[in-house]
C-alpha positions, -999 to +999 in steps of 0.1 A: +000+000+000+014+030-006+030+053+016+027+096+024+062+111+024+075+125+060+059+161+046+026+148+035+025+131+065+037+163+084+010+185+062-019+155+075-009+159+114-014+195+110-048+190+097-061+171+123-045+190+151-064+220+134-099+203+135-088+188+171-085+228+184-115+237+166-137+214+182-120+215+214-121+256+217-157+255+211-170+232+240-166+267+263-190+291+243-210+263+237-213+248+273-248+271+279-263+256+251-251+218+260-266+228+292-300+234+280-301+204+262-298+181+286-316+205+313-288+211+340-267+240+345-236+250+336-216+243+363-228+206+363-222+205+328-188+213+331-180+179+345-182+171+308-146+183+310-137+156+338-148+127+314-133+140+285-099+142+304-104+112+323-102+096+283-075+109+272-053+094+301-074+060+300-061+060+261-024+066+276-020+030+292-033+017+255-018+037+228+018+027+236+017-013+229-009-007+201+015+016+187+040-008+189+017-038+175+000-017+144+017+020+139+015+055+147-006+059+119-036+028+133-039+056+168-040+083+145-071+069+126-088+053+158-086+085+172-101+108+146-130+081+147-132+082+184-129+118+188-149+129+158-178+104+168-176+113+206-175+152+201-205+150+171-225+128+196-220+149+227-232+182+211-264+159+203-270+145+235-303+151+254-293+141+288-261+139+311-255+109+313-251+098+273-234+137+271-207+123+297-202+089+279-197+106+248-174+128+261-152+105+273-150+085+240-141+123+225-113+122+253-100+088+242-096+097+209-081+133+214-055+111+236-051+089+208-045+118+186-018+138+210+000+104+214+004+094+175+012+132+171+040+140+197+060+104+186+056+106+150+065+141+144+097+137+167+110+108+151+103+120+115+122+154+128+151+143+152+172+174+142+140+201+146+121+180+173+107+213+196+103+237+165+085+207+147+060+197+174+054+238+181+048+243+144+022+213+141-001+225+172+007+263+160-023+248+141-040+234+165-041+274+179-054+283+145-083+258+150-090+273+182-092+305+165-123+291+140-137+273+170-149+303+193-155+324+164-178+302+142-199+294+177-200+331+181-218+335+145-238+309+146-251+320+182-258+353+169-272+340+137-290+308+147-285+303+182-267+270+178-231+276+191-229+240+188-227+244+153-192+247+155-186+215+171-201+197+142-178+216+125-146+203+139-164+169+141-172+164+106-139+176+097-118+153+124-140+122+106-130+134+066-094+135+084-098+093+093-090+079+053-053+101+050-041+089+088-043+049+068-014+062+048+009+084+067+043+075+067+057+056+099+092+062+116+114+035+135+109+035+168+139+052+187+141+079+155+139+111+178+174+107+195+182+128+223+198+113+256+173+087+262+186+068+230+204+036+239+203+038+276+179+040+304+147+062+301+154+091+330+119+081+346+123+109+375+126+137+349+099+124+325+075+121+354+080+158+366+076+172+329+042+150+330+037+167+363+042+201+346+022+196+321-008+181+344-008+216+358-004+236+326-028+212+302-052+221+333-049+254+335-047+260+292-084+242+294-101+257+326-089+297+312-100+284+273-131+265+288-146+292+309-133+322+301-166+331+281-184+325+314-155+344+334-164+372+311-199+374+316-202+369+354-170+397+361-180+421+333-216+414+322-206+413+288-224+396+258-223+362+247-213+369+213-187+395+225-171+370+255-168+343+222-146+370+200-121+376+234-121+334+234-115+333+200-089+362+210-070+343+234-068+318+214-054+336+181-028+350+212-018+311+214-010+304+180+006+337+177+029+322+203+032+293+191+044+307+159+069+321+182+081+288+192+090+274+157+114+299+152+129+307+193+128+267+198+159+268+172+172+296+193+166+291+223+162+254+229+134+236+250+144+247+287+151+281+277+118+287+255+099+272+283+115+294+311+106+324+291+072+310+283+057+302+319+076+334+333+054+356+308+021+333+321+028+342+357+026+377+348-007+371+326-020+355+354-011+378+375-029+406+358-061+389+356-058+382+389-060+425+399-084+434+369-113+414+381-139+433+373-120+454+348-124+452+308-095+466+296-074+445+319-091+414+319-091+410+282-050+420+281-047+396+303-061+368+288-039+379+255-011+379+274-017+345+290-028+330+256+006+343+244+025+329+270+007+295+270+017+288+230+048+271+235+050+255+265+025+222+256+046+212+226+081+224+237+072+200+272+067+175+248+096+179+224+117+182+256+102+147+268+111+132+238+148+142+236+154+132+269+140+097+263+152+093+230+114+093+215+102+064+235+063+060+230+067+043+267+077+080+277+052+099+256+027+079+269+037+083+306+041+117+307+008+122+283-010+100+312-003+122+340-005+153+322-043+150+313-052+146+348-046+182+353-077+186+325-099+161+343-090+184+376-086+220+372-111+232+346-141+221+368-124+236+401-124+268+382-164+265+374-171+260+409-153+288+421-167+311+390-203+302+399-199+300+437-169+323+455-167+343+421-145+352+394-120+367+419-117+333+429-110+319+394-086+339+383-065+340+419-065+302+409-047+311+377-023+329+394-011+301+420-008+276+394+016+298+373+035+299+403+032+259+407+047+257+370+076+280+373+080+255+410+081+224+383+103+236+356+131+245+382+127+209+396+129+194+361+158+210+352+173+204+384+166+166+377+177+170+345+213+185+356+217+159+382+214+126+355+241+148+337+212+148+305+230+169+274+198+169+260+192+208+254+212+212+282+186+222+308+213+236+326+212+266+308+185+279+328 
C-alpha cells in the first residue's frame, strides 16, 4: 500500500491537530447551550470536561503497545473516529449521562490523537524536534481561532453555538481515510539522551507533572473564560466568544513564536521564558477582576504565554528519552489529569466564590509551574542529560 512522504504526512498531522482545536475551543462558548439540552446548569455540565480528560489518560495506558503492535498511523485513525464520533454525539445528547459517555469517547480519541502526534512528528524530525512539534499544534491554535469564532456567528445568527462543534467533528471524521497512509518512523528515530540507555523516569515524570498543571490550567482559562467574562463584566455572549477566539489567536501567535525561538533558544530556555510571561498574565487577571481593559489583556497575554509551553514540554520529553512512546505515553498519562482536575475547580469557584476566585487560581498555578520547571531542570542536571542542556536555565 502506498505510503505519504515525511511532509505529506507532516502536512496530514497539522490538519487534524487544526480540527482537534477547533472542536476542542468550542466546548466553552457552547457549554450554555449543551446545558440546555440536557436540562442542568452550567456548572454541572462542566463535569463534561472531567470525562473528557479522564479519556484521554485512560487511552495513555493503550496507545503505547498498540502503537508498537499496528503503527502510529492505526492511533492516529482510531482517534479521529473516536474523537470525531464522541464530540459529534456529545453536542447531540439530550441528557447527562449519554453527554458524559460521549465525552469521554471524544477524550479517548483526542489522547489517541496527541499520542500518535508527539511520537511521529519527533522521530520524522530528530534534528527540529521542539520547532516541529510547536509548528504542528501552532495549528491546532489556529483551529481554536475558528472554534470560538464560528460558535460566536452561529449564536448570533441561529442560536446553535454547537454548530461549531459539528464543524470540527465532521472535519476530524474526513481526516480518518489520510491517517491509513501516513508514513511511519522506527521506533527510537527522535534521539536525544534517552537513545540507547535507560529512560530518565524521574525527569519524565515531573515534565508530565508540569504539564498536568499547565494542560489544566490551558483548558479551565480556554473553557470558561466566556463564562468568566460574563459573570466579572456582564458582557455579551457573542462578544465573550470573539475575546475566546482572542485568546486563542494569542496562542497560536505564540506558538508561531516557538517554531522559530525553539531553534534559538532550545526547549528549557523557550519554556523558562514561556511560563515566566504566564505568571505575569496570570497575574494581571488576577488584579483586573472586574475590569475590561485589563481582563481582556490579560487573557492575550496569557494566551501568548501558553503557545509554546504544551509542545516544547513534549519535544523536551522526547529528547530526553530518545522518542520512546513508553515515555510519551507516561508523561501524556499524567498530564491529562490536570484537565480532568482544574477546569471544573475553576467552574465552581466562577459560579460560587466568584471570578476573583477563578482567576486568583490562575495565578497560583503559574506559580506551581515555574516551581516544576526548576525541579525538572534540576533533575535533568543531576542525571548529567546533554539533552538541550537544561542547565542553561
Amino acid at each position: 500500500m502506498p505510503r505519504l512522504n515525511r511532509e505529506a504526512t507532516l502536512a496530514l498531522v497539522c490538519a487534524v491537530y487544526l480540527a482537534a482545536g477547533l472542536a476542542l475551543a468550542s466546548v466553552g462558548p457552547s457549554l450554555v447551550a449543551l446545558a440546555a439540552n440536557v436540562g442542568q446548569g452550567v456548572a454541572v455540565i462542566g463535569s463534561q470536561f472531567t470525562a473528557f480528560s479522564l479519556g484521554t489518560v485512560v487511552v495513555q495506558l493503550a496507545a503505547p503497545p498498540l502503537s508498537a503492535r499496528y503503527g502510529q498511523r492505526a492511533v492516529l485513525a482510531l482517534g479521529l473516529l473516536l474523537m470525531g464520533g464522541g464530540v459529534l454525539g456529545e453536542s447531540l445528547s439530550r441528557a447527562l449521562a449519554p453527554l458524559l459517555l460521549l465525552a469521554l469517547l471524544g477524550g479517548l480519541g483526542f489522547g489517541c490523537i496527541l499520542a500518535a502526534g508527539s511520537v511521529l512528528v519527533p522521530r520524522l524530525y530528530p534534528a527540529r524536534g521542539t520547532s516541529t512539534l510547536n509548528l504542528v499544534n501552532l495549528f491546532f491554535g489556529v483551529g481554536s481561532i475558528i472554534g470560538p469564532l464560528v460558535a460566536g456567528w452561529s449564536a448570533a445568527r441561529y442560536g446553535a453555538p454547537q454548530a461549531a462543534l459539528w464543524l470540527g467533528a465532521s472535519l476530524l471524521l474526513l481526516l480518518l481515510p489520510g491517517a491509513l497512509f501516513a508514513a511511519e518512523a522506527p521506533s527510537g528515530a527522535g534521539g536525544g539522551a534517552g537513545r540507547g540507555g535507560a529512560v530518565p523516569w524521574g525527569l519524565v515524570l515531573l515534565l508530565g507533572l508540569l504539564l498536568l498543571v499547565y494542560s489544566g490550567t490551558e483548558i479551565a482559562i480556554g473553557g470558561w473564560a466566556a463564562v468568566y467574562l460574563q459573570a466579572s463584566l456582564g458582557m455579551a455572549p457573542g462578544q465573550a466568544a470573539v475575546v475566546v477566539a482572542g485568546f486563542w489567536l494569542a496562542l497560536t501567535v505564540g506558538r508561531a513564536g516557538g517554531v522559530l525561538l525553539g531553534l534559538r533558544l532550545g526547549g528549557w530556555r523557550l519554556l523558562l521564558g514561556a511560563l515566566a510571561l504566564m505568571f505575569v498574565g496570570t497575574g494581571l487577571l488576577a488584579l483586573g477582576v472586574g475590569d475590561g481593559a485589563r481582563s481582556v489583556a490579560a487573557l492575550l497575554l496569557i494566551g501568548l504565554a501558553c503557545g509554546p509551553v504544551f509542545p516544547t514540554t513534549m519535544a523536551l520529553v522526547a529528547s530526553v528519552s530518545g522518542g520512546r512512546s513508553g515515555a510519551t505515553g507516561l508523561a501524556l498519562a499524567v498530564g491529562n489529569f490536570g484537565g480532568a482536575s482544574i477546569p471544573p475547580l475553576m467552574g465552581v469557584l466562577v459560579q460560587g466564590p466568584g471570578p476573583g476566585a477563578g482567576a486568583g487560581l490562575t495565578l497560583a498555578l503559574a506559580a506551581l509551574l515555574l516551581g516544576l520547571l526548576g525541579a525538572a531542570a534540576w533533575a535533568g542536571r543531576a542525571q548529567g542529560l546533554p539533552a538541550e542542556a537544561p542547565r542553561a536555565l
